[in-house]
Backbone as CSV, one residue per row, in Angstrom:
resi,resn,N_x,N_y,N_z,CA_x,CA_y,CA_z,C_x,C_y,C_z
1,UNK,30.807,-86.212,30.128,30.096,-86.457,31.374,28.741,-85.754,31.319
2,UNK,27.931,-86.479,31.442,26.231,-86.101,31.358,26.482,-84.874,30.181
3,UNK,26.494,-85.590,29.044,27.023,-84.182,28.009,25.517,-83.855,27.269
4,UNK,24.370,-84.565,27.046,23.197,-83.897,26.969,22.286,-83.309,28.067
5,UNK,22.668,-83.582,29.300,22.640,-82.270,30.160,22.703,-81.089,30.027
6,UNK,24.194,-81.270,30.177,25.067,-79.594,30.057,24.023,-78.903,29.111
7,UNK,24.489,-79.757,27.588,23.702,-79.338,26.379,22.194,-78.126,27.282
8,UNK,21.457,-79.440,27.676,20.476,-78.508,27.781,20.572,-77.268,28.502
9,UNK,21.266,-77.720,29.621,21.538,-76.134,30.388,21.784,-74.768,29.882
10,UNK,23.025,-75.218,28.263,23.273,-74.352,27.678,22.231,-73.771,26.893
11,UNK,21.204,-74.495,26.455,20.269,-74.337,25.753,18.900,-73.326,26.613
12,UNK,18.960,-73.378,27.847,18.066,-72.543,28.958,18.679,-71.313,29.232
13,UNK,20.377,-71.251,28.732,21.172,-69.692,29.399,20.854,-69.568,27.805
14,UNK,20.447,-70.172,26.725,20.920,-68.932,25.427,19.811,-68.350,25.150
15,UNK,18.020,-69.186,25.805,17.254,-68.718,25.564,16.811,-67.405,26.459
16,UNK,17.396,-67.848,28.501,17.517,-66.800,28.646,17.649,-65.582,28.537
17,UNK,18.587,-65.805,27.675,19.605,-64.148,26.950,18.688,-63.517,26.357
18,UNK,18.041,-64.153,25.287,16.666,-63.541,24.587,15.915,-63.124,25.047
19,UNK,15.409,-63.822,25.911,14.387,-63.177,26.766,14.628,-61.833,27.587
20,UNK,15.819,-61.559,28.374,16.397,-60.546,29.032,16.309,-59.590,27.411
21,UNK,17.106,-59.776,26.618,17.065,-59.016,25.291,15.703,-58.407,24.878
22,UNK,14.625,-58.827,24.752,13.750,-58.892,24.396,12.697,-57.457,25.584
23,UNK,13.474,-57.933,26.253,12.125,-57.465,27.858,12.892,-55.930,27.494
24,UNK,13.870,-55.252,26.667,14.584,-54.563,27.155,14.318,-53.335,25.675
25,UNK,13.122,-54.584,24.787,13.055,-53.378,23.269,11.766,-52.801,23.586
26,UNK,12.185,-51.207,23.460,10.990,-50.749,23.509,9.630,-50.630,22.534
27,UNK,9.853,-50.595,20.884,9.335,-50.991,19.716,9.700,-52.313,19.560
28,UNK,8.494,-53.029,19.453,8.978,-54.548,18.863,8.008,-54.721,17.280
29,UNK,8.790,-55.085,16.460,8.424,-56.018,15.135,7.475,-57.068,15.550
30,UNK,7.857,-57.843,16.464,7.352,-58.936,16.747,6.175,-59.055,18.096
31,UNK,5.150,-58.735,18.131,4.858,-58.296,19.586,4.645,-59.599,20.241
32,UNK,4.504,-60.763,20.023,4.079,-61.713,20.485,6.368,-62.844,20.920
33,UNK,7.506,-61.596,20.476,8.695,-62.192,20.708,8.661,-62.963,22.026
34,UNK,8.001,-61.989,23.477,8.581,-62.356,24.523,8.244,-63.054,24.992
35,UNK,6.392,-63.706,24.474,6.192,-65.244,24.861,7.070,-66.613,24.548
36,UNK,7.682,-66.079,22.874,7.621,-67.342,22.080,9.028,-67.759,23.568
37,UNK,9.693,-66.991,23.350,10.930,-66.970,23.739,11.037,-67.654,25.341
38,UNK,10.035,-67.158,26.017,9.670,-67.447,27.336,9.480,-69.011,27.195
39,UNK,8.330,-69.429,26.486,7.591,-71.116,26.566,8.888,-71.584,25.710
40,UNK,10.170,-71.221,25.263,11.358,-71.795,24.014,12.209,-72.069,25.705
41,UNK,11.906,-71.357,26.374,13.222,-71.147,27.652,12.618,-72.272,28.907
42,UNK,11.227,-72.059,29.507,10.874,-72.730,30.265,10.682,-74.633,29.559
43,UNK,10.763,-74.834,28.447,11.051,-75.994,27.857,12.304,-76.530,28.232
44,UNK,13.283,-75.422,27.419,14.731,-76.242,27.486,15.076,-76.326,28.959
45,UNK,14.360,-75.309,30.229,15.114,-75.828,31.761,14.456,-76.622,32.238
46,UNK,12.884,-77.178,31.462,12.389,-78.084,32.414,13.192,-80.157,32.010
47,UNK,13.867,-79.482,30.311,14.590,-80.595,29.656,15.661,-81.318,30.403
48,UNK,16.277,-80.313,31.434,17.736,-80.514,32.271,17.154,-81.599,33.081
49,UNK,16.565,-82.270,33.776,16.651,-82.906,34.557,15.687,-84.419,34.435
50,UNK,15.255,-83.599,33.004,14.835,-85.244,32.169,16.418,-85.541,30.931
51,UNK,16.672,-84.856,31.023,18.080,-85.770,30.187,19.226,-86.158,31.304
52,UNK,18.955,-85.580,32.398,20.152,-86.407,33.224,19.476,-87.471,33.687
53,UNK,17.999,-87.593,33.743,17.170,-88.650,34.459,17.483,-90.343,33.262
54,UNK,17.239,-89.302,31.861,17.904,-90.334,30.630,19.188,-91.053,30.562
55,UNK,20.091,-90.048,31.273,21.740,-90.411,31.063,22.118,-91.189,31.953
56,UNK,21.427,-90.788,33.653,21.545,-91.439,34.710,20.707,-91.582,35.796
57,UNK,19.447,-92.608,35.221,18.664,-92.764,35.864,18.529,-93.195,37.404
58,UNK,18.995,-94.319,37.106,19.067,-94.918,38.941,19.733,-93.970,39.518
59,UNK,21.027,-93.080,39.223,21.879,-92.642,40.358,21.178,-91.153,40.328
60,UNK,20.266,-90.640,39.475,19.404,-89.276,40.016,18.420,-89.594,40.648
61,UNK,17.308,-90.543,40.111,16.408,-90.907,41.356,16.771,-91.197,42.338
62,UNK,18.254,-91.943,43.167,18.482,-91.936,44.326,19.121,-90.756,45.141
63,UNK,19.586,-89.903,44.697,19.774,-88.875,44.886,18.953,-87.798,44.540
64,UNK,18.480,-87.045,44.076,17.827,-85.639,43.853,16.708,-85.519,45.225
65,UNK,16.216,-86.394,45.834,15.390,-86.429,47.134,16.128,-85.534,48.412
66,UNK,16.973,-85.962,48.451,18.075,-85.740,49.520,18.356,-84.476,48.800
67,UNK,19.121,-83.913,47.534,19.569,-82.799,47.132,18.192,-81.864,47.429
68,UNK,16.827,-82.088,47.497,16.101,-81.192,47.081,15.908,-80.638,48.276
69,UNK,15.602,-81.777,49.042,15.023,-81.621,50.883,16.414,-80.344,51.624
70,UNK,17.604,-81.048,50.873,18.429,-79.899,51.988,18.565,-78.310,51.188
71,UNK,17.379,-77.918,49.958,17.706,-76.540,49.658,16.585,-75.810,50.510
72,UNK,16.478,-74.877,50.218,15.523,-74.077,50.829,14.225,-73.878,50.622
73,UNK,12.916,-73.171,50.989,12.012,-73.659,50.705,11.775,-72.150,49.699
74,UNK,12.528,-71.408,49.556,11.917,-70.268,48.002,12.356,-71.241,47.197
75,UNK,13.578,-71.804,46.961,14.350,-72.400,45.448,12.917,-73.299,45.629
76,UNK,12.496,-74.229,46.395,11.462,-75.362,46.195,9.919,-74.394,45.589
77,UNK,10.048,-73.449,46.001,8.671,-72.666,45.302,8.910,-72.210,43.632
78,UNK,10.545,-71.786,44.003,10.556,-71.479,41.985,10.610,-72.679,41.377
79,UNK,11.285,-73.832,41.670,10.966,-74.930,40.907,10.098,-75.577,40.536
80,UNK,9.026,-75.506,41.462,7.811,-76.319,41.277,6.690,-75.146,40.489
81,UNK,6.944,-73.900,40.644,6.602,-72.821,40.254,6.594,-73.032,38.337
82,UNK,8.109,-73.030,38.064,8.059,-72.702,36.940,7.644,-73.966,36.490
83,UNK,7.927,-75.232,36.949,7.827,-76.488,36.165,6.002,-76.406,35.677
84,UNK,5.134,-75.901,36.786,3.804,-75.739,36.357,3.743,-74.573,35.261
85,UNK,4.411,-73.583,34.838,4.526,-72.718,34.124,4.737,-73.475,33.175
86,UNK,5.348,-74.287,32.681,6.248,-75.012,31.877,4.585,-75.819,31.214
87,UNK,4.022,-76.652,32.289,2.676,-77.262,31.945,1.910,-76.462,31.366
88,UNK,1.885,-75.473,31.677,1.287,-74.322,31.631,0.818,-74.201,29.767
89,UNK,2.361,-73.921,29.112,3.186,-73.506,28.474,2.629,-74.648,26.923
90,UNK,2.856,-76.013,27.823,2.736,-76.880,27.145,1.288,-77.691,26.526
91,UNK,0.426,-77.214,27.929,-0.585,-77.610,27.707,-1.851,-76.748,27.799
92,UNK,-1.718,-76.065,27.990,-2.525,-74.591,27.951,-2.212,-73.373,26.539
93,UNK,-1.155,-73.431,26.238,-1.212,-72.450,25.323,-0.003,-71.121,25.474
94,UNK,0.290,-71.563,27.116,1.225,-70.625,27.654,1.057,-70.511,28.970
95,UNK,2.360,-69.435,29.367,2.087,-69.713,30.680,1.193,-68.379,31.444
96,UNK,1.311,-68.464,32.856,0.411,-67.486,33.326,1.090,-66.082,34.025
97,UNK,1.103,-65.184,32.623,2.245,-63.731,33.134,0.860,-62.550,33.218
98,UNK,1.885,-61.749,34.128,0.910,-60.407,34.170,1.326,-59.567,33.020
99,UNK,0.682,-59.216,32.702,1.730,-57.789,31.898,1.386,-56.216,32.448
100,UNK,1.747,-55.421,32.944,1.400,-54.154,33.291,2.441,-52.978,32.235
101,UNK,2.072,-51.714,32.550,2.527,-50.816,31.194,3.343,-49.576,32.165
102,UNK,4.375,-49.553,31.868,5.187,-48.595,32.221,5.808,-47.692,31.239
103,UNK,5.368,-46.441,31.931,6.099,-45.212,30.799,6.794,-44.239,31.806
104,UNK,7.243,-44.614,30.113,8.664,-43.585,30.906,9.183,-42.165,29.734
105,UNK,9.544,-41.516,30.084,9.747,-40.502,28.929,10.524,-40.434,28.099
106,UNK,10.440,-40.824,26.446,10.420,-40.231,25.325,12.077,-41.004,25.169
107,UNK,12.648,-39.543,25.427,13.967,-39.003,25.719,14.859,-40.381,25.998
108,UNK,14.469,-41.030,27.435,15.234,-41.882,28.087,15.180,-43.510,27.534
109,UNK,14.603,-43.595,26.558,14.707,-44.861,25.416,15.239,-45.058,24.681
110,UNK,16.383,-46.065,24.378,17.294,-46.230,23.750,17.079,-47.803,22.730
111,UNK,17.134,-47.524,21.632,17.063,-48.541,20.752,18.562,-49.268,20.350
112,UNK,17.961,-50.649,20.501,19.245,-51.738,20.109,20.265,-51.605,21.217
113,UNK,20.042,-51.329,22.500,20.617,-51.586,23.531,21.814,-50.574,23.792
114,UNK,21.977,-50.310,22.741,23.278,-49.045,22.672,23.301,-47.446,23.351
115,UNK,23.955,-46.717,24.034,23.845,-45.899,24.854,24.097,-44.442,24.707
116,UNK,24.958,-44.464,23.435,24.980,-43.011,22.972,23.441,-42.624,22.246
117,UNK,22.819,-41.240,22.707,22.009,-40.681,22.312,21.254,-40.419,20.757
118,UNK,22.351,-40.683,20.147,21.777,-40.701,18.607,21.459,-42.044,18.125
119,UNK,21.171,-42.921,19.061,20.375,-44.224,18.640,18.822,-44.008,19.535
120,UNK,18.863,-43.266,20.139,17.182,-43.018,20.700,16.312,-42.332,20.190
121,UNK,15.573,-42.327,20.721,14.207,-41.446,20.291,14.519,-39.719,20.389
122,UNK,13.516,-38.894,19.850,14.552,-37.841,19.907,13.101,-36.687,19.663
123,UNK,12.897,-35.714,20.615,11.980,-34.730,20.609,12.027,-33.663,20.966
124,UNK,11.457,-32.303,20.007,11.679,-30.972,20.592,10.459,-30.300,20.602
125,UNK,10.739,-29.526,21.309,9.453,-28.486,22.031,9.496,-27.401,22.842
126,UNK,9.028,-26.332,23.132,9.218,-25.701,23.484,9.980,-25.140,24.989
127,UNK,10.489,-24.526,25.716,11.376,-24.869,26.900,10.302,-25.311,27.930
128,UNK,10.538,-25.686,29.187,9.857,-26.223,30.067,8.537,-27.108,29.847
129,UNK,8.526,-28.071,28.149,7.343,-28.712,28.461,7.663,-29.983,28.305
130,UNK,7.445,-30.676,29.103,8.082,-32.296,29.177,7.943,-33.093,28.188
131,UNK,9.013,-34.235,28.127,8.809,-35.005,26.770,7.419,-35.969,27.190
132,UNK,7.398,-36.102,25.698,6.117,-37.071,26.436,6.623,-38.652,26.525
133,UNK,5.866,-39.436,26.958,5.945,-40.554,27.664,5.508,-42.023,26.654
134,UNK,6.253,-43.281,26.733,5.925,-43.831,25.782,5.830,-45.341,26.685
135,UNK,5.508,-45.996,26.388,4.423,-47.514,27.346,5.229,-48.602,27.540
136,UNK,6.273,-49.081,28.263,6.710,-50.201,27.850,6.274,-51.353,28.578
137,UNK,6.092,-52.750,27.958,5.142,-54.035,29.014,6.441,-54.526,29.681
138,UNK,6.091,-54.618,31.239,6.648,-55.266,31.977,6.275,-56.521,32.294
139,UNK,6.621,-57.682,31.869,5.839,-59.073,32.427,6.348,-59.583,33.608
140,UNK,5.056,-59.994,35.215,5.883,-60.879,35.794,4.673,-61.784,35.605
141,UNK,5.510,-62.201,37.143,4.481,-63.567,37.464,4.424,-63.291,39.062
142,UNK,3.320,-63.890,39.398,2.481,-63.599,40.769,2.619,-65.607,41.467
143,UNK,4.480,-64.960,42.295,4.986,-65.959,42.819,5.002,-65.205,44.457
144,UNK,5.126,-66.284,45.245,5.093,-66.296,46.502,3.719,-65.147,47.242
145,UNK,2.889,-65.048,46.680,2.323,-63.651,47.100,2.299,-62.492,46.422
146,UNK,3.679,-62.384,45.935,3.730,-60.708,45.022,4.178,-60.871,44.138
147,UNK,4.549,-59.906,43.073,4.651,-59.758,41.345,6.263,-60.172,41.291
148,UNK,6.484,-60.583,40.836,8.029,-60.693,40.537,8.350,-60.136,39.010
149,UNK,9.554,-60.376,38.370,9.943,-59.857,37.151,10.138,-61.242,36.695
150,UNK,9.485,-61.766,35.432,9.391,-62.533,34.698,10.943,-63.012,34.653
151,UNK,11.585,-62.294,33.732,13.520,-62.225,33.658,13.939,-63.034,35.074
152,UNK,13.632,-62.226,36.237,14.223,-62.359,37.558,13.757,-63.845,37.631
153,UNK,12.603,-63.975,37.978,12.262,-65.666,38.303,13.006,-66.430,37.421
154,UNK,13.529,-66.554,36.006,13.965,-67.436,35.027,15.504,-67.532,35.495
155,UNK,15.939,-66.239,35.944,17.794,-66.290,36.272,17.651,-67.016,37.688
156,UNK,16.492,-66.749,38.341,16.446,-67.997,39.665,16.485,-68.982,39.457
157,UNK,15.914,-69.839,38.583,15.529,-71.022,37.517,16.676,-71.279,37.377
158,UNK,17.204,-71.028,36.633,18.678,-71.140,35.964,19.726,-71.580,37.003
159,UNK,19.782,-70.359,37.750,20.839,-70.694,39.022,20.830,-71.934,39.529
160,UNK,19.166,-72.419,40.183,19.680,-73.816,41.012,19.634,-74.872,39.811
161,UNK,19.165,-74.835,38.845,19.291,-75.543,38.098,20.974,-76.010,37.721
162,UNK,21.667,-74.818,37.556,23.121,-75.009,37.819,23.535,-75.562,38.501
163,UNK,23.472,-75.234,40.089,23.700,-75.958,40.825,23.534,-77.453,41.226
164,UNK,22.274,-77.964,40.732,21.988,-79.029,41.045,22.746,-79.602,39.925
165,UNK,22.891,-79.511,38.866,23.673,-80.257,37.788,25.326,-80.335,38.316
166,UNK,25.991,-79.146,38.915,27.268,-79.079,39.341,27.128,-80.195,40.951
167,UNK,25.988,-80.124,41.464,26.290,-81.036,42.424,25.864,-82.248,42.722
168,UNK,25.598,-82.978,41.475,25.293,-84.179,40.750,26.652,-84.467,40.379
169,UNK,27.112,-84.028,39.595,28.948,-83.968,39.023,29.670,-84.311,40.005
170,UNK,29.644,-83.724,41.598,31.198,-83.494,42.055,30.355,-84.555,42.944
171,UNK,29.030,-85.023,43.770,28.971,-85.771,44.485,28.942,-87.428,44.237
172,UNK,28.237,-87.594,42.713,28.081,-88.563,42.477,28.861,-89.324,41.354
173,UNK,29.411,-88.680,40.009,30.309,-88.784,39.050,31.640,-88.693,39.380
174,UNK,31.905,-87.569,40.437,33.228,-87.784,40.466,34.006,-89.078,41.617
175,UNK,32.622,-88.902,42.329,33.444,-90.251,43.236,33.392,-91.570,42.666
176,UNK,32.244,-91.407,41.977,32.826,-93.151,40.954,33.602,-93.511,40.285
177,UNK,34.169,-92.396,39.504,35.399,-92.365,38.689,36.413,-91.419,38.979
178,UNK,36.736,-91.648,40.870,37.575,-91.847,41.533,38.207,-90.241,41.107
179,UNK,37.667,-89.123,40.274,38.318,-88.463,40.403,38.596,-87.167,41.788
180,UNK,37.998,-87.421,42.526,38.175,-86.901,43.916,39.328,-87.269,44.246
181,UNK,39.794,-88.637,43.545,41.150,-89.220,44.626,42.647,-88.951,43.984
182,UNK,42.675,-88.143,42.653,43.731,-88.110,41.951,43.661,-86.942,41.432
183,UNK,44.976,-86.576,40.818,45.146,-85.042,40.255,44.443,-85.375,38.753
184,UNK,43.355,-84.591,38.718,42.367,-84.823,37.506,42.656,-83.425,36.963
185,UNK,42.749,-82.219,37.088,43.185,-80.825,36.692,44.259,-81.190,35.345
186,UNK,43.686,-80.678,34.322,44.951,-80.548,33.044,45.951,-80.311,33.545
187,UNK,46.507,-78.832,34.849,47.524,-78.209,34.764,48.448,-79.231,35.741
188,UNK,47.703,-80.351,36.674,48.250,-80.827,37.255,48.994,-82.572,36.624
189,UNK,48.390,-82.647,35.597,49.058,-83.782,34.733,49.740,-83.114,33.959
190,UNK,50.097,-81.379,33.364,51.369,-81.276,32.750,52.418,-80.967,33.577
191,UNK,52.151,-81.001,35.048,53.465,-80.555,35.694,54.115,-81.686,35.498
192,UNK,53.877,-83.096,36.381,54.058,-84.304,36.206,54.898,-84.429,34.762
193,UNK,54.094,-84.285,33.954,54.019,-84.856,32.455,55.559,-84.076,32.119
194,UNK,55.714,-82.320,32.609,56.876,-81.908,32.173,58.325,-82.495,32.804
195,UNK,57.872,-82.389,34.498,59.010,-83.283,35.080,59.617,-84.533,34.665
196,UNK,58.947,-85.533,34.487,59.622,-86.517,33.760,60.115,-86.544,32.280
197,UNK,59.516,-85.192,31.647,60.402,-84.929,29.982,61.851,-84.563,30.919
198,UNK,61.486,-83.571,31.564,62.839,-82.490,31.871,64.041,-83.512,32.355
199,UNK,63.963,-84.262,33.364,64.987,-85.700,33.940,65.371,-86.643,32.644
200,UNK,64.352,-86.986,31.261,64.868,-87.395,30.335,65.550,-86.359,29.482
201,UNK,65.571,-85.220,29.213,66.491,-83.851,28.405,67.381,-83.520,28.790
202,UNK,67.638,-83.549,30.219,68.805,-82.839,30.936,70.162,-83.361,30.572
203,UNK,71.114,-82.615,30.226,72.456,-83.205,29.922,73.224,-83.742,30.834
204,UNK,73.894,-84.759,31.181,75.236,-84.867,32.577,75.695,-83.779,32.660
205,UNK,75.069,-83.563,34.059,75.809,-82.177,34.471,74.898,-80.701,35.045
206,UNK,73.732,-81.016,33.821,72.783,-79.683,34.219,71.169,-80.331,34.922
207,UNK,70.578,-79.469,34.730,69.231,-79.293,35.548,68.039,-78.576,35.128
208,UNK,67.084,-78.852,35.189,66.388,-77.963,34.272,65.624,-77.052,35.498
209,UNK,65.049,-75.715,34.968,64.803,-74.698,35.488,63.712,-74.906,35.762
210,UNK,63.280,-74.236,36.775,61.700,-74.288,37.330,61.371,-72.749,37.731
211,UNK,59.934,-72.139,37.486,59.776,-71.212,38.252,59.443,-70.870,39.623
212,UNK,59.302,-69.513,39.874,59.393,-69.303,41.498,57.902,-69.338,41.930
213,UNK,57.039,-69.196,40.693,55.538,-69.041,40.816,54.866,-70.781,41.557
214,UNK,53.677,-70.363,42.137,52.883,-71.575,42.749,52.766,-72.731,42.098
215,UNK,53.137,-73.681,42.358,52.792,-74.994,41.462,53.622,-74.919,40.415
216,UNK,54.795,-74.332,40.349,55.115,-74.071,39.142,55.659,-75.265,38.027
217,UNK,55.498,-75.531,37.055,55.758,-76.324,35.949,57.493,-76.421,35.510
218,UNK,57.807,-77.442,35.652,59.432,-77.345,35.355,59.396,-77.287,33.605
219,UNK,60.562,-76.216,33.013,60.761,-75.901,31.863,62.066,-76.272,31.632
220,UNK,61.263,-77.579,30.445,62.774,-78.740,30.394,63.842,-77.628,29.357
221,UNK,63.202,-76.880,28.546,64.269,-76.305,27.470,65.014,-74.979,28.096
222,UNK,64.884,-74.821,29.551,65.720,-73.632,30.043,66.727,-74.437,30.905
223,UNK,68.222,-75.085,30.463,68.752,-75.402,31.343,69.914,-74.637,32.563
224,UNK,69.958,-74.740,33.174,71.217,-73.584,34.106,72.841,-74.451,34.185
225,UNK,73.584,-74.080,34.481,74.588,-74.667,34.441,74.734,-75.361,36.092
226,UNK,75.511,-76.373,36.253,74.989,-76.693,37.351,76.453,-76.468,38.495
227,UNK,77.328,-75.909,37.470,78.566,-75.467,38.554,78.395,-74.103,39.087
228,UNK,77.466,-73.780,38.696,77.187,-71.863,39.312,76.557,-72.083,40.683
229,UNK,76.225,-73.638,41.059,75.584,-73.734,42.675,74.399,-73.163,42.580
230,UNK,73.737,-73.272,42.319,72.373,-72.566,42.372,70.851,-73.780,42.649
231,UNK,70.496,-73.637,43.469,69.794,-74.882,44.058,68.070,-74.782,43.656
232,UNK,67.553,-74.823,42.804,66.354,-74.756,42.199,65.563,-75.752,41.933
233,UNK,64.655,-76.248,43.089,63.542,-77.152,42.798,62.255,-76.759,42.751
234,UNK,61.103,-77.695,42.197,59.702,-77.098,41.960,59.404,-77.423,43.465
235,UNK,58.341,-75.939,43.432,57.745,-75.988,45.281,56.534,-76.985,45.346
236,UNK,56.662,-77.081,46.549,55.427,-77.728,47.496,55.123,-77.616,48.267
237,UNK,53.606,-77.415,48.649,53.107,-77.200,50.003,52.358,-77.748,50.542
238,UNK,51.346,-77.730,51.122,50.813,-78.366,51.704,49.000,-77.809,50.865
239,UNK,49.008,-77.042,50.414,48.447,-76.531,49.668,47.820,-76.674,48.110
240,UNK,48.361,-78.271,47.975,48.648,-78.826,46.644,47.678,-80.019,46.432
241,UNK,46.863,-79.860,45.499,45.938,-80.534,45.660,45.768,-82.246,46.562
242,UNK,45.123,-82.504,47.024,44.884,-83.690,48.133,44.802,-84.540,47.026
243,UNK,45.738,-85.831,47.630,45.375,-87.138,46.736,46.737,-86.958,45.744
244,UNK,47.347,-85.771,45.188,48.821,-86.009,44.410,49.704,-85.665,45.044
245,UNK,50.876,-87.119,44.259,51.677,-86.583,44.299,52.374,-85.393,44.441
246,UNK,53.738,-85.447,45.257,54.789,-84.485,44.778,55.543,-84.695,44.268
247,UNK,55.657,-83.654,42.825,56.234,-83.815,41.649,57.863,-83.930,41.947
248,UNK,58.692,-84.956,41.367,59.961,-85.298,41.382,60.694,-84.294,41.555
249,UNK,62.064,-84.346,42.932,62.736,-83.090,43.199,64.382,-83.304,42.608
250,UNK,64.855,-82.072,41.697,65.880,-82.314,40.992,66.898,-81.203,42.035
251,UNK,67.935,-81.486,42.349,68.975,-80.753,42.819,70.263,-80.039,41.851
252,UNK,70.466,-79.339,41.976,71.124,-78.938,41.323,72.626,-78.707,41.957
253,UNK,73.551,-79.081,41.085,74.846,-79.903,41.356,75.827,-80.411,40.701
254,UNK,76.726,-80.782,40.332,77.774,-81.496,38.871,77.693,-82.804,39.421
255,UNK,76.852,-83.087,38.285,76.882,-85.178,38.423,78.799,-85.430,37.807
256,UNK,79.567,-84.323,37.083,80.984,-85.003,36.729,81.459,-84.030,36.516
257,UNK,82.578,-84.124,36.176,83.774,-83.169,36.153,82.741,-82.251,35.203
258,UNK,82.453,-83.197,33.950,82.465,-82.302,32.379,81.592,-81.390,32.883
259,UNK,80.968,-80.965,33.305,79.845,-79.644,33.655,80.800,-78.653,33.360
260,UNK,81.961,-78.277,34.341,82.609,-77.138,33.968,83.255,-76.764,32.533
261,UNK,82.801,-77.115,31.492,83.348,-77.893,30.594,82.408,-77.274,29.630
262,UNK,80.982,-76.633,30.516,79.654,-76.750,29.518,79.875,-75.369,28.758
């Protein structure tokens, strides 16, 4: 279902990651990492909604109008925000970040993300004279009025971008292929699926076991004897998904003499 979608989505959270990774080294090899990574990320999220436009054209252009109008008007500023970032990116050379320089001391920098002390930086000197201080670039971007954190705006990005892909799925895919109206859940086609093994396994006479847990799945290979009286069916409530069935109810009981027999 819209599977070069997803794709891309996945492709905007892995570049994400880098980027968060990246914002977080204080020595870089690479000084130019946190652009590449940035214009690699604002690509693949501006990709999400031209490959669902590819996969399912008519039914996103008639919809995404209506999805957009009922969000709010910040998500409508980061979207249109980054998508010009994205132009930016593409047709400019890059996009448009601040960078400012924050230091912090020495001591409190930790290399390769790791937290025990003998992976940091490390300085001595005489008692009471402070470590000294070392520069790290903070990039944002100058959204709504004030500076934001580069990172922060992209996990905003991300989010409705999620969303709008998850509510493309459940409003428009799933009601065409009717799965709103039937038990579509794996766990709810093996209950089914086990009940009717268990009624074909059962011997004249026995019953197969079910647990006491929610929804529980009947387990055709635990049978009970059925002269011990013991009355064990799978539950139901009202609580059970809308649109299924309730799964076949077995009583437990001697269909013939031979039970006592077992």
């Amino acid at each position: 279902m819209i599977e070069a979608t997803q794709k891309k989505l996945r492709e905007a959270r892995f570049f994400l990651r880098l980027l968060n990774q990246e914002s977080q080294v204080p020595v870089r090899n690479e000084p130019e990492a946190f652009e590449f990574y940035l214009n690699a990320f604002l690509s693949a999220a501006r990709s999400v909604t031209f490959a669902l436009q590819h996969e399912e054209k008519d039914k996103y252009e008639a919809w995404f109008q209506t999805w957009l109008s009922n969000r709010s008007e910040e998500d409508r500023q980061v979207l249109n925000f980054l998508r010009n970032q994205r132009n930016y990116a593409e047709k400019r050379g890059g996009a448009e970040v601040n960078v400012i320089w924050e230091y912090v001391p020495i001591t409190e920098v930790r290399t390769d993300n790791r937290g025990h002390p003998a992976y940091g930086f490390h300085w001595f000197g005489p008692p009471g004279t402070p470590p000294p201080r070392i520069g790290l670039p903070v990039h944002s971007f100058e959204l709504s009025g004030g500076q934001e954190k580069v990172t922060s705006s992209c996990e905003r990005y991300v989010a409705i971008l999620s969303e709008l892909v998850r509510d493309f799925i459940q409003t428009i895919l799933k009601v065409e292929h009717g799965l709103t109206r039937r038990c579509s859940r794996p766990q709810d086609r093996r209950h089914r699926a086990y009940a009717a093994a268990a009624e074909k396994m059962t011997p004249p006479g026995l019953a197969y076991r079910t647990d006491r847990r929610k929804f529980s799945t009947p387990h055709p290979l635990s049978p009970l004897r059925a002269h011990e009286g013991i009355h064990n069916t799978p539950r139901w409530d009202s609580n059970f998904p809308q649109g299924c069935e309730p799964p076949p109810r077995t009583t437990l009981r001697a269909r013939d003499e031979s039970a006592n027999n077992w």
